[in-house]
C-alpha positions as CSV (number, residue, x, y, z in Angstrom):
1,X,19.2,17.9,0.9
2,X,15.5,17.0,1.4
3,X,14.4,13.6,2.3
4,X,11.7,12.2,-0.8
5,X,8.7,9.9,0.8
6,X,7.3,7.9,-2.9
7,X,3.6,7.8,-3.1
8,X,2.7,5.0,-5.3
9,X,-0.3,4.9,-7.4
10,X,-1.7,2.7,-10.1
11,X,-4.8,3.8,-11.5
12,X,-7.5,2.1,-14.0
13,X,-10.6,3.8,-16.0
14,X,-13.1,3.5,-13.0
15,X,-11.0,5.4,-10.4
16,X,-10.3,8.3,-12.1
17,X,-13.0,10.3,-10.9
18,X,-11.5,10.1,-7.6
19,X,-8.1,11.2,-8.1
20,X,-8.6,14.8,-7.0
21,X,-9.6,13.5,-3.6
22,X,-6.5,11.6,-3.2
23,X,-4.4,14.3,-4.7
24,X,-6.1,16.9,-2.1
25,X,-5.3,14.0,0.7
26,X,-1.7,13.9,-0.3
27,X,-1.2,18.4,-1.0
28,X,-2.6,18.8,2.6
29,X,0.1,16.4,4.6
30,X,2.1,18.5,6.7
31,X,5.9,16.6,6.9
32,X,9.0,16.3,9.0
33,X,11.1,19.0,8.5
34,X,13.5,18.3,6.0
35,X,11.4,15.6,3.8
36,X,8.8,16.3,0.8
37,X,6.5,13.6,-1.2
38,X,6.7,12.9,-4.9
39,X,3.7,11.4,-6.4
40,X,4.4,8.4,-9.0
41,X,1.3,7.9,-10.7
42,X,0.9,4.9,-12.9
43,X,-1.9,4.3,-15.6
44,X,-2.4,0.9,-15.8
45,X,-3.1,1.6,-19.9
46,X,-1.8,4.1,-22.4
47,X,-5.2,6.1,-22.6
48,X,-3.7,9.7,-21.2
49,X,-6.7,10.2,-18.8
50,X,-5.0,10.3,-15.6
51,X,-2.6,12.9,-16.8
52,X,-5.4,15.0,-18.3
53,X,-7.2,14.2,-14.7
54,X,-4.4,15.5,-12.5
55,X,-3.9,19.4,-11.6
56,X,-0.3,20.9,-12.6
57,X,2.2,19.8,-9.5
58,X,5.9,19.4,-10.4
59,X,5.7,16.5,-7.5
60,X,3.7,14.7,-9.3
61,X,5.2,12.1,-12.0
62,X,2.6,10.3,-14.7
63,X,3.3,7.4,-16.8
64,X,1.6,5.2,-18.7
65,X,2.1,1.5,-20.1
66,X,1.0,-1.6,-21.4
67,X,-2.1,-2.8,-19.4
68,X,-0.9,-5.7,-16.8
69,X,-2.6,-4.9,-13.6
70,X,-2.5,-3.1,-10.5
71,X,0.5,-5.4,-9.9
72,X,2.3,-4.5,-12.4
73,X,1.0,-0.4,-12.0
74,X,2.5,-0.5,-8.7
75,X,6.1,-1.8,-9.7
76,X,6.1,0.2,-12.6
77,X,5.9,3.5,-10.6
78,X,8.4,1.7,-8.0
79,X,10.8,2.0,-11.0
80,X,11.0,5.4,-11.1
81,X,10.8,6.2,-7.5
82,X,13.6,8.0,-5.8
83,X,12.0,8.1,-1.8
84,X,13.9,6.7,0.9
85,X,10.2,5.2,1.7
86,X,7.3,3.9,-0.4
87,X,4.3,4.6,0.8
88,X,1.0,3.3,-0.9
89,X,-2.1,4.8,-1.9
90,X,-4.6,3.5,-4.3
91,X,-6.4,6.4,-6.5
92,X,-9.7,5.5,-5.1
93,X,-8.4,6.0,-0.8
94,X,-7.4,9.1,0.8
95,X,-5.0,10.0,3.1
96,X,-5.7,11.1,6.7
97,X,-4.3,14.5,8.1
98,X,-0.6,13.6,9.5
99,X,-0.3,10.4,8.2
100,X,2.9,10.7,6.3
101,X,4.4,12.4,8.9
102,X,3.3,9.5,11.4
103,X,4.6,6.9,9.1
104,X,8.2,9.0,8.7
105,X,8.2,9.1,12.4
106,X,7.9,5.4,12.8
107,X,10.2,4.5,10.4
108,X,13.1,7.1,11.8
109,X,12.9,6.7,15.3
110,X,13.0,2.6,15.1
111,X,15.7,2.1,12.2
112,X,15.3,-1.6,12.8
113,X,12.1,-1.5,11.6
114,X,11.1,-1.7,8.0
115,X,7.8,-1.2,6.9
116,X,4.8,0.8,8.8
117,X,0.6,0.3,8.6
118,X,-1.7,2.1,10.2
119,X,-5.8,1.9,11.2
120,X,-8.2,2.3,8.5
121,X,-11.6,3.7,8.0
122,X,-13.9,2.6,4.9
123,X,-15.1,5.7,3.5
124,X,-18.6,5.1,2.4
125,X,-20.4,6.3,-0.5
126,X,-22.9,8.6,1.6
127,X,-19.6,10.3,2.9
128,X,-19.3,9.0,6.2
129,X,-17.1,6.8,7.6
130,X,-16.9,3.7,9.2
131,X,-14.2,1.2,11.5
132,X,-12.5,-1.8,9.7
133,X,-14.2,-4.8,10.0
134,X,-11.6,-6.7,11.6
135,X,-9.7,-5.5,15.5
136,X,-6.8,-3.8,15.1
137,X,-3.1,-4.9,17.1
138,X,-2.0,-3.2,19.7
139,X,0.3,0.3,18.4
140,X,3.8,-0.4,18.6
141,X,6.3,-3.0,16.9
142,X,5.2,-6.0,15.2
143,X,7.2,-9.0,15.2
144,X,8.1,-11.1,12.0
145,X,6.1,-14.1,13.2
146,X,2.8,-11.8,14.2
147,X,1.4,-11.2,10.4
148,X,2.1,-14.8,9.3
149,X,0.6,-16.4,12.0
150,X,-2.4,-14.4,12.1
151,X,-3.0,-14.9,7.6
152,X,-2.5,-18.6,8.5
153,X,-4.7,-19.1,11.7
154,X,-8.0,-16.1,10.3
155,X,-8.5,-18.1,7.0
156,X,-5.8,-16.1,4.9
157,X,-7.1,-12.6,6.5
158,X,-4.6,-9.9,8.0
159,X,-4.6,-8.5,10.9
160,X,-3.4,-4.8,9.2
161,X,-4.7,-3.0,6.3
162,X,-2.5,-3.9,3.2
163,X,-3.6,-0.7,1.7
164,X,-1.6,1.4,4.5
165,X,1.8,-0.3,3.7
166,X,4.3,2.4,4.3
167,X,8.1,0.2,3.9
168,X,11.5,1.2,3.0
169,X,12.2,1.6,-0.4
170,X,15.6,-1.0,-0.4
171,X,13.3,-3.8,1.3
172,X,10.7,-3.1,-1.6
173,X,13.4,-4.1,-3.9
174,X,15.1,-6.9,-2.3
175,X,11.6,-8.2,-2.5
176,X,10.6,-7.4,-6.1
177,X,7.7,-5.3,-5.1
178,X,4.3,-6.4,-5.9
179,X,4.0,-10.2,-6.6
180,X,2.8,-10.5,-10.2
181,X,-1.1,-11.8,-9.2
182,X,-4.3,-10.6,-10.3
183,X,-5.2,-10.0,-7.3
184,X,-3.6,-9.6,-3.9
185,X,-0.3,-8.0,-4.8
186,X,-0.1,-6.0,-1.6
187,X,-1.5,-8.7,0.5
188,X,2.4,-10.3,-1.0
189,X,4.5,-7.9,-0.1
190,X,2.7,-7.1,3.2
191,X,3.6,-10.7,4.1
192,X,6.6,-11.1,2.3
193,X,8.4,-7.9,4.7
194,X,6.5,-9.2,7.4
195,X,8.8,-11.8,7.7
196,X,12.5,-10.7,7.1
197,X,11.7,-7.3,9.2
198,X,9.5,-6.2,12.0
199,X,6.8,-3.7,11.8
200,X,5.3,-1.0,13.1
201,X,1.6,-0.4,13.9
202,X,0.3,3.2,14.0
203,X,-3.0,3.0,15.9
204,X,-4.3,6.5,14.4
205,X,-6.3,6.3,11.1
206,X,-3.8,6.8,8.0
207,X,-6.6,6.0,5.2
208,X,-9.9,6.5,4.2
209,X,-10.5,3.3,2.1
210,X,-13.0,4.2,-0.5
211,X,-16.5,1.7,-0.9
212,X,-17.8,2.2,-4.2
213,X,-19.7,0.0,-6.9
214,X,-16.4,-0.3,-9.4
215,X,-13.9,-1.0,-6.5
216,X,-11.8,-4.3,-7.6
217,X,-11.7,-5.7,-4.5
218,X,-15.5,-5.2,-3.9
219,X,-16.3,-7.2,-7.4
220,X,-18.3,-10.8,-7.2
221,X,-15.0,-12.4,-9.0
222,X,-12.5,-11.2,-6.3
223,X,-13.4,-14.1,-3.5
224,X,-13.9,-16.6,-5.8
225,X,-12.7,-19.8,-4.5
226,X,-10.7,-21.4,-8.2
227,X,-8.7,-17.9,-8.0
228,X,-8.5,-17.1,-4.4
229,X,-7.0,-20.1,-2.9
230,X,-4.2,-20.8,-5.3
231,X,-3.1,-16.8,-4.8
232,X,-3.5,-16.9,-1.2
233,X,-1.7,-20.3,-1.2
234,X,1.2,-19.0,-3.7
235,X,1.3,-15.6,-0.7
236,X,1.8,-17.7,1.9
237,X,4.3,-20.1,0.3
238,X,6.7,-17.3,-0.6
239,X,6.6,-16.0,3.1
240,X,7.3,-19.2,4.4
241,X,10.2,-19.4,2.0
242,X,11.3,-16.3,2.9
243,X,11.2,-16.5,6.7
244,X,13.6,-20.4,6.5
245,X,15.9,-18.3,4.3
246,X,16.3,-15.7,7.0
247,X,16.3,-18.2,9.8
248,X,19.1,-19.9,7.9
249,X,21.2,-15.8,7.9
């Protein structure tokens, strides 16, 4: 029987355009023998764009719903997801060649280990390409205190790329996916695995994390103090009631 990794998609209006780039991304990955992908796409909207957007691919699984969010996008394709891993990728990003199969490898060959990111580079709109802003960790295991400490000593910032999150699909769930924010979601689950199970850094590229005028995250509104202080503060008080819950196993 063949091992399912869930790619996990919400998509609004203003990244539809780039959805056959991602789609492309995810066709070309050459995986593990024995595993396949399935694609859960999510419209955050009943509109039937995305579906009308996306090429005919019996791995790929379309839904639509009530408008709520990338938040609530994200856990709505988690629903119907049937991978042994989750594995995100925004509809604007693209995956790097091999990156699945890195992120399978990881997670396989260190079964103590429960979620994966990897390096990023922002993908610019001239086409070329460019580091991360911030210095990536060393490759290798992560330790459940190194994320924390790092969001709480770098002014809320991580020290790995949210948008890389590979994690096991049963620690997904024990956490209730994507915290229900309006911004930040995957900054919360990051941090939330981060500290019940280590994790693994993948020092080759796994993303091309697309710069473009409608990206949400590049939006006036999205650092704005009254909104970002109480979400990063409500993040970081769910870890840190997470990780005394652990320390109390």
């Amino acid at each position: 029987m063949r091992r399912l990794i869930s790619v996990i998609t919400p998509v609004h209006g203003p990244s539809i355009p780039y959805l056959a780039d991602s789609y492309e991304s995810l066709r070309s990955q050459e995986l593990p023998e024995g595993w396949d992908w399935q694609w859960l796409v999510q419209e955050d909207g009943r509109t039937g764009a995305v579906a009308a957007a996306l090429p005919a691919d019996s791995r790929i699984f379309v839904a639509t719903g009530k408008p709520g969010g990338p938040a609530v996008a994200r856990n709505m394709a988690m629903a119907r997801s049937d991978g042994a891993l989750l594995r995100v990728l925004d509809a604007d990003d693209q995956l790097t060649p091999g990156a699945l199969a890195r992120e399978i490898d990881a997670l396989t060959s260190h079964p103590d280990v429960g979620w994966t990111t990897s390096s990023v580079l922002d993908l610019m709109p001239d086409g070329s390409t460019v580091g991360w802003q911030h210095a990536d960790p060393p490759g290798g295991k992560l330790r459940r205190t190194d994320v924390l400490n790092y969001f709480q000593q770098n002014s809320y910032r991580l020290p790995v790329h949210p948008a890389t999150l590979c994690i096991r699909r049963e620690l997904a769930f024990a956490l209730g996916g994507w915290m229900a924010l309006p911004g930040g979601e995957d900054t919360g689950l990051l941090l939330a695995a981060s500290v019940v199970a280590d994790g693994f850094f993948i020092t080759e590229s796994g993303l091309l994390y697309r710069k473009h005028p409608d990206q949400i995250t590049g939006q006036a509104d999205w650092t704005e103090p009254s909104e970002w202080m109480p979400r990063m503060r409500l993040i970081e008080a769910r870890a840190l009631a997470l990780q005394r819950l652990w320390q109390q196993r």
